[in-house]
C-alpha positions as CSV (number, residue, x, y, z in Angstrom):
1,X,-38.2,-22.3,44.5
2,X,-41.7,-24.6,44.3
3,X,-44.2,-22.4,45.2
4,X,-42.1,-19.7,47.4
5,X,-41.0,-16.3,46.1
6,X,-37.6,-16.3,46.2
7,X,-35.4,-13.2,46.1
8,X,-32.2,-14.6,44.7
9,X,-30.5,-17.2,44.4
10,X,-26.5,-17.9,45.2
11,X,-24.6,-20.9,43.5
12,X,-21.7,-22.8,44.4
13,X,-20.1,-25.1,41.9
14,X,-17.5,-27.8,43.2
15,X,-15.8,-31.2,42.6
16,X,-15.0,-31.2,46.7
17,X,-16.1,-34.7,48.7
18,X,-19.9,-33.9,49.3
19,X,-19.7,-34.7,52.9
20,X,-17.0,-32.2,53.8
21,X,-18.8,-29.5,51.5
22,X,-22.2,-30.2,53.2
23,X,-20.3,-30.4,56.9
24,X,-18.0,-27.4,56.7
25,X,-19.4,-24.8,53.4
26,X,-23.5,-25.2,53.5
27,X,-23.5,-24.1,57.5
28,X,-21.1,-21.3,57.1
29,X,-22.9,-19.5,54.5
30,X,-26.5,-20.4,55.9
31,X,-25.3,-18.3,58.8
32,X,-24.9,-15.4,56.2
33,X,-27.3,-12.7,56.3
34,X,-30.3,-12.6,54.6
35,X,-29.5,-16.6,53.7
36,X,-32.7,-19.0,54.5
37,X,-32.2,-22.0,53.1
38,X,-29.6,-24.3,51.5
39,X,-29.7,-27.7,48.7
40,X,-27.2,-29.4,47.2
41,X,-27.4,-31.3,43.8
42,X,-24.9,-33.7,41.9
43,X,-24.7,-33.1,38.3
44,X,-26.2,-36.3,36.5
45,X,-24.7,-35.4,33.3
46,X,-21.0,-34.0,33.6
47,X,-18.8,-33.7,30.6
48,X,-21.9,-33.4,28.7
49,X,-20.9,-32.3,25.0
50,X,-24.2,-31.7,22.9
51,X,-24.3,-27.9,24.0
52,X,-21.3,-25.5,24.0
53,X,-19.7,-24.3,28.1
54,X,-17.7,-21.9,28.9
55,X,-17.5,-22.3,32.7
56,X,-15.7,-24.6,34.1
57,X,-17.2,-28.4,34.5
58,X,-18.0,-29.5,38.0
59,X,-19.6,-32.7,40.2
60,X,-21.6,-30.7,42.9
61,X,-24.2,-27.3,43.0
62,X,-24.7,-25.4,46.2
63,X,-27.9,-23.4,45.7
64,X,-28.7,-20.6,48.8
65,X,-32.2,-19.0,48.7
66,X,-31.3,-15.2,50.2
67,X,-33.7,-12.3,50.4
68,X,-32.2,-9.3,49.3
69,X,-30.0,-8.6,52.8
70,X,-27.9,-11.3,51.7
71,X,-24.4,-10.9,50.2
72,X,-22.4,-13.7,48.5
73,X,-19.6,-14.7,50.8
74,X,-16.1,-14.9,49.7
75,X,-15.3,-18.9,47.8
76,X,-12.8,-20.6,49.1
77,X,-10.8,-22.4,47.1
78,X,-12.1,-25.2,45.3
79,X,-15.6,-23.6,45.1
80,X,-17.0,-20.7,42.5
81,X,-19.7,-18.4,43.5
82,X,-22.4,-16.7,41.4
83,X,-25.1,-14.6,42.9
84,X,-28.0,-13.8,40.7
85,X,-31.1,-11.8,41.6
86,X,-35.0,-12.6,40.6
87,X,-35.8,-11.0,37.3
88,X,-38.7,-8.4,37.4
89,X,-40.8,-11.2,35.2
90,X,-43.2,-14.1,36.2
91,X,-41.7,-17.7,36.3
92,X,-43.3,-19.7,33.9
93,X,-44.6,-23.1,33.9
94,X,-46.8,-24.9,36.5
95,X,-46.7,-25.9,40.1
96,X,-47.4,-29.4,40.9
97,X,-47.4,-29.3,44.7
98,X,-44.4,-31.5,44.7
99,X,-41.1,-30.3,45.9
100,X,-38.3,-29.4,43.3
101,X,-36.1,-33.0,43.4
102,X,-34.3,-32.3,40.0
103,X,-33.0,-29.2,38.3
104,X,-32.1,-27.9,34.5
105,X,-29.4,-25.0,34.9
106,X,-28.8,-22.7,31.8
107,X,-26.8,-19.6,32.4
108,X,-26.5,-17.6,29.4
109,X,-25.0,-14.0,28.5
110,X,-25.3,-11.7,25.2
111,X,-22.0,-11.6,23.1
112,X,-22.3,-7.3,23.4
113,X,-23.7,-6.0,26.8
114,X,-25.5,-3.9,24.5
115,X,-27.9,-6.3,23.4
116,X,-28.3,-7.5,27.6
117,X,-32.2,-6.5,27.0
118,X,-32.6,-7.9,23.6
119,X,-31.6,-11.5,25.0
120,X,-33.8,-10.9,28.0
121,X,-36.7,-10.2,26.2
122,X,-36.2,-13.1,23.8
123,X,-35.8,-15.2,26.7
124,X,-39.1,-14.5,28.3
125,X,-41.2,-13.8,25.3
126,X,-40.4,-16.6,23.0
127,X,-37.5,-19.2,24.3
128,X,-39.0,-20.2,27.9
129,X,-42.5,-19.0,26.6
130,X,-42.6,-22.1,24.4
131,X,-41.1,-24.2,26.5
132,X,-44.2,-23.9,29.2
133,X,-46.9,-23.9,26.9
134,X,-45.5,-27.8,26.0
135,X,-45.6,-28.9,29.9
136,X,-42.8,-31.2,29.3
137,X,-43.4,-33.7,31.8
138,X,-41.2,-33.4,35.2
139,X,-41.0,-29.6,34.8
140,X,-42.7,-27.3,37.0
141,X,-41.3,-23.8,37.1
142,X,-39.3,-21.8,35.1
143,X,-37.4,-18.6,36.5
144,X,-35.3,-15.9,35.0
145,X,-32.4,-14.7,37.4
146,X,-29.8,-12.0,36.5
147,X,-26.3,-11.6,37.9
148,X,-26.0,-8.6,40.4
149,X,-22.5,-8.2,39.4
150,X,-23.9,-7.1,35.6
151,X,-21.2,-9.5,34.8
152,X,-20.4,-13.6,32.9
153,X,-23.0,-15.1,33.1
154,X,-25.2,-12.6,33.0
155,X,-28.6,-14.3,33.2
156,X,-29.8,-17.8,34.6
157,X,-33.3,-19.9,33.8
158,X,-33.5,-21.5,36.5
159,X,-35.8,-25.2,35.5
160,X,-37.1,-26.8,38.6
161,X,-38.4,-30.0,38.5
162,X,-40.3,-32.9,40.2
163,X,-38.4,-35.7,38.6
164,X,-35.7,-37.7,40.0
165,X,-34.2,-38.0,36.3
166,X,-33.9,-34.4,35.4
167,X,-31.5,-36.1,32.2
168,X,-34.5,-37.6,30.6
169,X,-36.9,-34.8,31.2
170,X,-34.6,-33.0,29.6
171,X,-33.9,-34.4,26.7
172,X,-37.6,-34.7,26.3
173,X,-37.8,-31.1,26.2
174,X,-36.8,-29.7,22.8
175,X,-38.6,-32.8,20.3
176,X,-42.0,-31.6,22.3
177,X,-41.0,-28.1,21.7
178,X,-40.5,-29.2,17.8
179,X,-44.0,-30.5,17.9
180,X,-45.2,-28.0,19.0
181,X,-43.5,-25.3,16.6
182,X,-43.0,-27.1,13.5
183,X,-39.4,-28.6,12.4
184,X,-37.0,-26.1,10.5
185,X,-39.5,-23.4,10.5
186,X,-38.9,-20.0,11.1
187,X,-40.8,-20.1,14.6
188,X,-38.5,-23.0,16.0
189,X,-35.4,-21.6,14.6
190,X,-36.6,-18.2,16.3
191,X,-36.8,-19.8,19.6
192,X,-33.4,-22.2,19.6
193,X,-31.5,-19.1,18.5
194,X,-30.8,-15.2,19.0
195,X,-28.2,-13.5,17.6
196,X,-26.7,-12.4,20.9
197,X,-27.2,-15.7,22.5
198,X,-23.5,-17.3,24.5
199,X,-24.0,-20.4,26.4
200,X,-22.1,-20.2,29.1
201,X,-23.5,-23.7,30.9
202,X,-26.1,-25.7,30.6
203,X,-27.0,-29.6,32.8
204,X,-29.1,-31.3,35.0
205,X,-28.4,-32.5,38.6
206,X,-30.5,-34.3,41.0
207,X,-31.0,-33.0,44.9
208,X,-29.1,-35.0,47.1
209,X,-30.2,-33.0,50.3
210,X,-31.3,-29.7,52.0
211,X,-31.2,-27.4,55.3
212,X,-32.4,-24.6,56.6
């Protein structure tokens, strides 16, 4: 995240009290192996119903930076994991020197695990390609993850930001994209859409705090 390297990335998703979570959860998987650092975000935009979900809504994301010793610990309940590993690609997008305050989560995964690659390849060569060369105000960088399991959902861009309203960054996103690309032309409708394209989730949350 920001300007570090980061090998993976672990998520928790819950609609626990905050305090408890950050009191009891973050510290016991911080003292994971290979774990280095922990934030924890509220999701500024729950319920939201202008893109389709197939996980499970929740109020609160745990986000663990691991190098690649680390191993997702088993979820309690009340809490659901997802480990995903750094792509073999560049992040996209720009560093600003500020530190990541506001985050765009999109985890996607192709209808056929046969068309995994195709997806991947449209992600990074046209979807998140045009999406950096706008420099929507508030992003900064723009990483591809992949689920070690192989499993739902497979892949994860991971949008950090240096905005305190990821929302309106957001949604400032895709009418500078249109700009960019033309309205109803064959270049923006190649980049909203791919055949094999699921949403699984998509939101913004804002970081409420942090540890190491």
């Amino acid at each position: 995240m920001e300007d570090r390297i980061t090998a993976g990335l672990y998520l928790e998703m819950t609609d626990l009290a905050i305090d408890a979570y950050v009191t009891h959860r973050v510290p016991e998987v911080l003292a994971s192996n290979g774990a280095t650092r922990a934030t924890w975000w509220e999701n500024v935009n729950r319920g939201r119903t202008d893109l389709p979900r197939k996980l499970d809504e929740f109020t609160y994301l745990g986000v663990y930076e691991g190098d690649d010793a680390f191993t997702a610990p088993h979820t309690p309940d009340g809490i659901t994991g997802y480990h995903f590993r750094r792509y073999p690609r560049p992040a996209q997008g720009r560093l600003t020197g500020n530190p990541t305050i506001g985050l765009s989560l999109v985890l996607i995964s192709p209808r056929d695990p046969a068309d995994a690659q195709a997806l991947r390849d449209w992600g990074d060569f046209v979807h998140l390609r045009s999406i950096a060369e706008v420099a929507v105000p508030g992003y900064t960088m723009i990483t591809p993850y992949e689920n070690v399991t192989g499993g739902d959902p497979r892949y994860m861009h991971f949008y950090e930001m240096d905005t305190d309203d990821p929302e309106r960054a957001y949604r400032a996103m895709t009418p500078l994209v249109t700009e960019h690309l033309g309205a109803d032309t064959d270049a923006w409708n190649h980049w909203a859409f791919h055949p094999a394209l699921r949403i699984m989730y998509v939101n913004t949350f804002r970081r409420l705090g942090e540890m190491t």
